[in-house]
N, C-alpha and C positions, 0 to 999 in steps of 0.2 A: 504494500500500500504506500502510495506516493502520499509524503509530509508539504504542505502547501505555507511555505513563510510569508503571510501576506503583509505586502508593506502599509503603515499606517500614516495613511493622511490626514495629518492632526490641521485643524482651523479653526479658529478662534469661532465663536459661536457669533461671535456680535460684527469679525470681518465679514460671514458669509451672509449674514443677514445687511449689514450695511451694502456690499456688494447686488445683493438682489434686489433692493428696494435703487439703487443707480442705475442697476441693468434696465430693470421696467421702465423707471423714468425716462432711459436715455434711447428706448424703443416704438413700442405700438403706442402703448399710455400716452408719450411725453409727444406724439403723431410725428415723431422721427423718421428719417427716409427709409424707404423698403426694396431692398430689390425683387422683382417680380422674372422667375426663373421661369423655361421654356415650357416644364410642368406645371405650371399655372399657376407655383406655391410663391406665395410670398413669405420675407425673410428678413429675420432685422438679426443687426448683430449688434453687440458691447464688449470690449476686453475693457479692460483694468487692472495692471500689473500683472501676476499669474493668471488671474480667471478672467474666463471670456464666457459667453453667454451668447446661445443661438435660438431664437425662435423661428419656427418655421409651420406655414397652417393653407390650409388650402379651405376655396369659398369665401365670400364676405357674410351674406345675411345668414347663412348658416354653415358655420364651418366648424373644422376641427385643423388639430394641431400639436406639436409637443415645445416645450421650451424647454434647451440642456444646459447644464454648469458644466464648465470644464473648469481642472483647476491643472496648472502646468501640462495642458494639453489630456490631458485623464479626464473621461468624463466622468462624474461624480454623484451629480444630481439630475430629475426629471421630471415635469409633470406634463402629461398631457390631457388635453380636454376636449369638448366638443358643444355647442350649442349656436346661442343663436336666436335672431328673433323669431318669435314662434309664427306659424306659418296661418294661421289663422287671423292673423295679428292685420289690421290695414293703417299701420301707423307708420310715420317719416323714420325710416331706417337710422338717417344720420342724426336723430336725435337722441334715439336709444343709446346709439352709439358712441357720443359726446358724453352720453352719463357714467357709461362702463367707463370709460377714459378719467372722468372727474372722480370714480371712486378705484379706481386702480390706481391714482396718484395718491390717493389716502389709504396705501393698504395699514392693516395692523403690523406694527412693529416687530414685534415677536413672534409671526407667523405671514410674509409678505407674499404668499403664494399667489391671493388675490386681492380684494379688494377690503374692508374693513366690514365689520359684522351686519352695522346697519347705518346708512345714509338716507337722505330725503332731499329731494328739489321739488321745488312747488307741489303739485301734484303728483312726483313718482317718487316710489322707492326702491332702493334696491337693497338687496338681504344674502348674503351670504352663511353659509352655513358650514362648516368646517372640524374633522375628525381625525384625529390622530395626531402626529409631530412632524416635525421634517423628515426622520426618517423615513415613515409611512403613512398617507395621510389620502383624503377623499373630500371631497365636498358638491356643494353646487350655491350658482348663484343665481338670482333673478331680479327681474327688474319688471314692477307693475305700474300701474297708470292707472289714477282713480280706482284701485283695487284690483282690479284686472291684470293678469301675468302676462306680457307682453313677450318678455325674452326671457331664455332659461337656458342654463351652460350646466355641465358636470365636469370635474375634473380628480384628478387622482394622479399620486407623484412621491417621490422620497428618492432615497441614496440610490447611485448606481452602485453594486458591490462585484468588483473583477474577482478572479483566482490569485491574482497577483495584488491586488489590492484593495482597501478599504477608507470608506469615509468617518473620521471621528471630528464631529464637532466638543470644542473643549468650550466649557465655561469657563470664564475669566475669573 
């Protein structure tokens, strides 16, 4: 039986969450440039000293996608998702969509996956719901209108773990 030394990649808990909460900002959230590839995906990217940060999602009113942490080229982290505005829904796309954006620049601190638990603009809100930790985790979010669920996304994500190596976030 082969012994597997896996290497540990130790990261400050509050680098990689400060990191994430720059990456969002400096991508789809903060309506940063994208490049749109011949497979129809579009793509934002973020480095910042070791980690870089890829998200990549095909569709606009309904799509899906994954967002990766690399840290010294190792990918490390992931989540990917899928939603969208609901298809039944006959409301301005790009409004919905200015909202996601306004609550994805407020995500929670301690968990930047998405957006923050619950926000409100005039008449909408959006809610988030969120399970587990960074290592393994799930949620969904939505956004209504006058009560009514207009858009709904689900997501789920945590460490990438190699044979060769592992993610340890360390508390400070």
């Amino acid at each position: 039986m082969e012994v597997l030394l896996l290497e540990r990649i130790e990261i400050p808990k509050s680098k990689f969450l400060f990191f994430l909460i720059k990456a969002k900002q400096n991508t789809w959230a903060g309506n940063k440039k994208k490049i749109i590839r011949n497979d129809r995906s579009r793509n934002y990217y973020y480095k910042n000293g070791s980690f870089e940060y890829r998200d990549q999602y095909f569709g606009n009113l309904m799509d899906g996608g994954r967002e990766i942490v690399y840290f010294q080229k190792k990918p490390i982290w992931i989540m990917c998702y899928h939603g969208g505005v609901l298809r039944e829904q006959n409301v301005d796309s790009s409004l919905i969509f200015s909202i996601l954006r306004k609550a994805l620049l407020k995500p929670n601190k301690n968990f930047p996956v998405r957006g923050p638990l619950f926000l409100k603009w005039d008449k909408y809100i959006y809610r988030n719901k969120i399970y587990g930790n960074l290592y393994y985790f799930y949620g969904n979010e939505q956004i209504s209108f006058k009560n009514k669920q207009i858009y709904l996304r689900a997501y789920i994500g945590g460490e990438i773990r190699d044979k060769r190596y592992c993610l340890i976030l360390v508390e400070e």
